[in-house]
PDB file of N, CA, C and O in Angstrom:
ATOM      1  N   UNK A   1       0.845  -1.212   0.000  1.00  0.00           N
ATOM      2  CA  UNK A   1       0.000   0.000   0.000  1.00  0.00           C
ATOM      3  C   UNK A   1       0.880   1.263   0.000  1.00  0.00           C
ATOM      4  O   UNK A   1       1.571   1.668   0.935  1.00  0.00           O
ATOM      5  N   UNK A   2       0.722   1.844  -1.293  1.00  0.00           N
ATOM      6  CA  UNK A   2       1.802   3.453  -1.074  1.00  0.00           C
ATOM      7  C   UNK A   2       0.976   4.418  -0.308  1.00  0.00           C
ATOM      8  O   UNK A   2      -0.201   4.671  -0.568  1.00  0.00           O
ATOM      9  N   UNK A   3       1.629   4.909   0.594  1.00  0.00           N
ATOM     10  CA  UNK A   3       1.385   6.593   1.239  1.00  0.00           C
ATOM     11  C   UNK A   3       0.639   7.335   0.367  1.00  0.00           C
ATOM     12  O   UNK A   3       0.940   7.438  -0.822  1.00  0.00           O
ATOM     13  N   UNK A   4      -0.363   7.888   0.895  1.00  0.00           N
ATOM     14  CA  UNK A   4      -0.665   9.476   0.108  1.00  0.00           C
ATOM     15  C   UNK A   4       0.453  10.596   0.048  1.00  0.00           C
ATOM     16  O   UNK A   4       0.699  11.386  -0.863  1.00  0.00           O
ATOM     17  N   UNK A   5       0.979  10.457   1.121  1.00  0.00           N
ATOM     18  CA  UNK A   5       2.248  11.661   1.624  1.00  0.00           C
ATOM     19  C   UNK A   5       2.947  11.124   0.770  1.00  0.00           C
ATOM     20  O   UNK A   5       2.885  11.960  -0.131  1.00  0.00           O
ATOM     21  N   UNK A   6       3.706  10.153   0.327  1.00  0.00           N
ATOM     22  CA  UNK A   6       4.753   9.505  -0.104  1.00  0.00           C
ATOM     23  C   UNK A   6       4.367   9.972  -1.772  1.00  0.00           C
ATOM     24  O   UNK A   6       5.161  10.502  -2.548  1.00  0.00           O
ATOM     25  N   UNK A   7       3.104   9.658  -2.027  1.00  0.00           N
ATOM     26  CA  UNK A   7       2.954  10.076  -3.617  1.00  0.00           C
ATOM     27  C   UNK A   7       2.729  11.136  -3.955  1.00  0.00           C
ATOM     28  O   UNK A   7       2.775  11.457  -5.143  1.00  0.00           O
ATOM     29  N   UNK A   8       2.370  12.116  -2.812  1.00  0.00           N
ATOM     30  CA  UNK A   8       2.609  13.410  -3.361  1.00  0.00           C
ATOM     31  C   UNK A   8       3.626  13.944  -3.161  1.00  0.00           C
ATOM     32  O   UNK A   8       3.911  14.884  -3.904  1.00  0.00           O
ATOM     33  N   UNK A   9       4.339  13.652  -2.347  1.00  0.00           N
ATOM     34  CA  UNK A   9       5.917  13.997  -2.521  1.00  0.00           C
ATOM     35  C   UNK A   9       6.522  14.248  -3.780  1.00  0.00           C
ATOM     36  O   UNK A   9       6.881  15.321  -4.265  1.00  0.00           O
ATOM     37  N   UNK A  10       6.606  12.568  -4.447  1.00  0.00           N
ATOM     38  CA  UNK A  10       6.785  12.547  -5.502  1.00  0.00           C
ATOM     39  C   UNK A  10       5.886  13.470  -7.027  1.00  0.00           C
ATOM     40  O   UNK A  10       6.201  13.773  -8.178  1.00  0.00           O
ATOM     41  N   UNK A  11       4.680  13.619  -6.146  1.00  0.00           N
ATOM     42  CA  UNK A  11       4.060  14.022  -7.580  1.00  0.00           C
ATOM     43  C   UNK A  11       4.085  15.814  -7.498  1.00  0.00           C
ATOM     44  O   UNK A  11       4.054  16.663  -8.388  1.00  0.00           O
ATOM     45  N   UNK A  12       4.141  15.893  -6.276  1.00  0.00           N
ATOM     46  CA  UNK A  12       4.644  17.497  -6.340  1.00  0.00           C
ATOM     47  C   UNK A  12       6.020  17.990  -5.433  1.00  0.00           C
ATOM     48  O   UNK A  12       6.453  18.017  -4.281  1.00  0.00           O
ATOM     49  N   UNK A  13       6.326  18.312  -6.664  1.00  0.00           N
ATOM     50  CA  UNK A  13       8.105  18.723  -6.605  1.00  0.00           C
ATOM     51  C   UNK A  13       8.043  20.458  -6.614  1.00  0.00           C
ATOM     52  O   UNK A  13       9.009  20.930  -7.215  1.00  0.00           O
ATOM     53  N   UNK A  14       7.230  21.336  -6.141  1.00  0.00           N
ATOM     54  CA  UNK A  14       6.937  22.344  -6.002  1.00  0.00           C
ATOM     55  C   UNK A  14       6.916  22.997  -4.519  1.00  0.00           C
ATOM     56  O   UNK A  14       6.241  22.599  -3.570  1.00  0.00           O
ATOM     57  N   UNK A  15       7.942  24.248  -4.545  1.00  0.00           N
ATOM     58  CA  UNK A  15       7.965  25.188  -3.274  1.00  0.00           C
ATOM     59  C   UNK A  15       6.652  25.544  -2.127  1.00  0.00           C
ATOM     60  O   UNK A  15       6.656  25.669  -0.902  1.00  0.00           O
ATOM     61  N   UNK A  16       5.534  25.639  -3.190  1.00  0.00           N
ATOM     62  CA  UNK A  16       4.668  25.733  -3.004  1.00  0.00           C
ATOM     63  C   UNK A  16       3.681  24.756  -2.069  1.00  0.00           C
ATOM     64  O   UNK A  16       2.909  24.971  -1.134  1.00  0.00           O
ATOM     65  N   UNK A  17       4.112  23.562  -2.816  1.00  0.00           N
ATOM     66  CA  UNK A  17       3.265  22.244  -2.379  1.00  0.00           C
ATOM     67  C   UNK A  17       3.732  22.007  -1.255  1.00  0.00           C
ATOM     68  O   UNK A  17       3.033  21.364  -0.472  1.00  0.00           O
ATOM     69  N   UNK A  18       5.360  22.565  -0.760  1.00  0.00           N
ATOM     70  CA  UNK A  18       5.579  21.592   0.391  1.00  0.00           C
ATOM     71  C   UNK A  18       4.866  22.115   1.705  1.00  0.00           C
ATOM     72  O   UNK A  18       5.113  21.405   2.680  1.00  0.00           O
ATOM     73  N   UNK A  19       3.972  23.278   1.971  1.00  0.00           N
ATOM     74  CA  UNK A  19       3.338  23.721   2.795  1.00  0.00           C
ATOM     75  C   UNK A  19       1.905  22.473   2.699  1.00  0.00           C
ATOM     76  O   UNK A  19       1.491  21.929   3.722  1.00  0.00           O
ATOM     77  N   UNK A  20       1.478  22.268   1.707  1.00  0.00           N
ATOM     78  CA  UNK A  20       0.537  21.327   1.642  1.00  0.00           C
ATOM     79  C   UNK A  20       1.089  19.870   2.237  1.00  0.00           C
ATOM     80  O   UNK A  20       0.404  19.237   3.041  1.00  0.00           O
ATOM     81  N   UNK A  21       1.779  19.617   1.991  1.00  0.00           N
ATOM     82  CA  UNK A  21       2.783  18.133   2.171  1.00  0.00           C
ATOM     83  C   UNK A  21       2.410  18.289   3.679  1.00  0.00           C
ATOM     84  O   UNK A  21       1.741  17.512   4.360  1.00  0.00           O
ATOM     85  N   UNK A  22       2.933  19.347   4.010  1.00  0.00           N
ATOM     86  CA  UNK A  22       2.703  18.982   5.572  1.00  0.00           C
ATOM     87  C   UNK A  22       1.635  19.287   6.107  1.00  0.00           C
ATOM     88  O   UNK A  22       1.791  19.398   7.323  1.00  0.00           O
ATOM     89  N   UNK A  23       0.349  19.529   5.695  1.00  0.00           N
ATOM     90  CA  UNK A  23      -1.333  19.566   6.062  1.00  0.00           C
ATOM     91  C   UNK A  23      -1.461  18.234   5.721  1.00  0.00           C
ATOM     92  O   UNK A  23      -2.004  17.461   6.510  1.00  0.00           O
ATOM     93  N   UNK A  24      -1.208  18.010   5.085  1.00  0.00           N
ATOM     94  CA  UNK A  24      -1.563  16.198   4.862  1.00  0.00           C
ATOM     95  C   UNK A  24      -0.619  15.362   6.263  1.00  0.00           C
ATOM     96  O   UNK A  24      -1.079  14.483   6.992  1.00  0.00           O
ATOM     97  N   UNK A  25       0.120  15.677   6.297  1.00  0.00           N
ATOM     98  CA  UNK A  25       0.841  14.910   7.069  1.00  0.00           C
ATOM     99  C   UNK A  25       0.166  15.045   8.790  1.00  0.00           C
ATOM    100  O   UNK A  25       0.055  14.252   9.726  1.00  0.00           O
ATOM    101  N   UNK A  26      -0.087  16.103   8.629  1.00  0.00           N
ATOM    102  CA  UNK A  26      -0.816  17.125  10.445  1.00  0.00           C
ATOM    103  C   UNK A  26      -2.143  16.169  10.278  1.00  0.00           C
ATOM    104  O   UNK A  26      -2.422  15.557  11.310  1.00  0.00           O
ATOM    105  N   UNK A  27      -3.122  15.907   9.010  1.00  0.00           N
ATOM    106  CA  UNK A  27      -4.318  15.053   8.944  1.00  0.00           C
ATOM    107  C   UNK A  27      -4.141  13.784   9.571  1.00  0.00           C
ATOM    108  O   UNK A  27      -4.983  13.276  10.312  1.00  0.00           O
ATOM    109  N   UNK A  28      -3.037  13.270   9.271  1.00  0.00           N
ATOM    110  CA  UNK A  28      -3.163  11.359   9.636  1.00  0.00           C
ATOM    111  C   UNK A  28      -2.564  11.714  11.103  1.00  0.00           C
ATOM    112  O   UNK A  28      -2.378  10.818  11.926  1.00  0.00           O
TER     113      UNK A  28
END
């Protein structure tokens, strides 16, 4: 089973996203 965190990592490679990366991560 892959991560959600883990595939968006990969699927967003953006400055931007990594503020999101970690709202996902604060969710689980």
């Amino acid at each position: 089973m892959v991560e959600p965190t883990a595939l968006h990592r990969v699927k967003c490679q953006e400055p931007g996203c990594t503020y999101q990366m970690l709202a996902i991560s604060d969710l689980r």
